[in-house]
Each structure stands twice: as structure tokens, then as C-alpha cells.
C-alpha positions as CSV (number, residue, x, y, z in Angstrom):
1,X,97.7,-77.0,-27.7
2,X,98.7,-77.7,-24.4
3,X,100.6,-80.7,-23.1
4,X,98.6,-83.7,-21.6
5,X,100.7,-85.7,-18.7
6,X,100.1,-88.7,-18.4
7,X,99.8,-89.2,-14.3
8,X,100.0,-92.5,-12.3
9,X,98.3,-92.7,-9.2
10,X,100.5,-91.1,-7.4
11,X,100.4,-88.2,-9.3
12,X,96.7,-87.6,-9.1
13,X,97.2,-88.8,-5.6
14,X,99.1,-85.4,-5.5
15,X,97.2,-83.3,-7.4
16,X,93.9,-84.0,-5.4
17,X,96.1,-83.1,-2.0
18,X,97.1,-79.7,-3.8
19,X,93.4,-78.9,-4.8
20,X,92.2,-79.8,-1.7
21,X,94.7,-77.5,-0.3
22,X,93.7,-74.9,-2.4
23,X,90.0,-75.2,-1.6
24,X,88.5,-77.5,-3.7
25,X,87.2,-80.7,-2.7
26,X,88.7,-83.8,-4.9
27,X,87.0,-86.6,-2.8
28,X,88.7,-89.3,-1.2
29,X,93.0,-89.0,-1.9
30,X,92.9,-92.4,-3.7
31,X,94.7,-91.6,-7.0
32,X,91.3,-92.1,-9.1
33,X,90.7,-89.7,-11.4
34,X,87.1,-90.4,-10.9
35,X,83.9,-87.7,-11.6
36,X,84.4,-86.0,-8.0
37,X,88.6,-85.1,-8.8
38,X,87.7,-84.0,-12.5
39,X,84.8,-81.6,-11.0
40,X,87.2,-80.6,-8.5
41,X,89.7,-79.8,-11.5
42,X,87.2,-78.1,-13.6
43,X,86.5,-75.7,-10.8
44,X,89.6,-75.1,-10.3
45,X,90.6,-74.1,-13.7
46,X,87.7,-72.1,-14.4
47,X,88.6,-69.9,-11.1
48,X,92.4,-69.5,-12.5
49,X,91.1,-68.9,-16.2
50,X,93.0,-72.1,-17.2
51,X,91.7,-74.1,-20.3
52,X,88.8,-76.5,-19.2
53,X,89.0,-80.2,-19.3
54,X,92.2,-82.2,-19.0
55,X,95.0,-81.8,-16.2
56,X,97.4,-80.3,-18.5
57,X,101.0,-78.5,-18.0
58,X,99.3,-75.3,-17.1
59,X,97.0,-76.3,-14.7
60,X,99.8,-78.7,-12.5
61,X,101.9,-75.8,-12.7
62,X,99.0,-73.6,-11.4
63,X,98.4,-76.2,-8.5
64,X,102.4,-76.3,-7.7
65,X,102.8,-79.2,-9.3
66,X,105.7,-78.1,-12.0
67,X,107.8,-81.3,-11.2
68,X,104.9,-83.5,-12.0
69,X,104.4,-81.2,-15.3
70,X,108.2,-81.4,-16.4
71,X,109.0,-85.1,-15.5
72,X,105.7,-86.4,-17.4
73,X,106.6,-84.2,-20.8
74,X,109.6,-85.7,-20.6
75,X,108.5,-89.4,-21.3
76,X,105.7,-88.8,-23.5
């Protein structure tokens, strides 16, 4: 099972920045995990053939995001 951070809002602040980046549109950069930045996600990790559903480790480090992926383990 992979490993769920747990983000604040900067962090998904971040990660809708890097998916944006990378093509996919997150809606506004607010740091709301909200239905847009979860479709967003979705679509992202079916196109990287990442597991479906949560940001996990694998699909931060897949954005870029290692840092985020590393420093959230940590504390849970």
C-alpha cells in the first residue's frame, strides 16, 4: 500500500502548479483539494500508470514533488 501525505494548503497549492505545468488543468491555485484538482490528479495518474485515487508518494514524486513526499512520511 502506498503512503498517503497528508498536504496543507500549500502543498496542494504546489501540486496543482506542477499539474498544471504538466498539462493538466487543476482549477484555480487555491490549495483546495476540491472536485476540479482531484480530476486533474486522476488524469494525471492514469496517463503515468500510477495507482488511481489519493495523492500518494508515487504520484508527488511523479509530479516533482519528492520533498513534499519525504517531509510528509516523515510526520505521519
Amino acid at each position: 500500500m502506498a503512503a498517503v501525505p497528508r498536504l496543507d494548503d500549500d502543498g496542494v497549492r504546489r501540486v496543482q502548479g506542477l499539474l498544471r505545468q504538466k498539462g493538466f488543468e487543476p482549477g484555480r491555485l487555491d490549495g483546495i483539494l476540491g472536485p476540479v484538482t482531484r480530476g486533474a490528479v486522476r488524469a494525471f495518474q492514469e496517463r503515468y500508470g500510477l495507482k488511481v485515487g489519493e495523492i500518494d508518494n508515487q504520484t508527488l514524486f511523479a509530479l516533482g514533488a519528492a520533498d513534499l513526499a519525504s517531509a510528509t512520511a516523515a510526520s505521519n
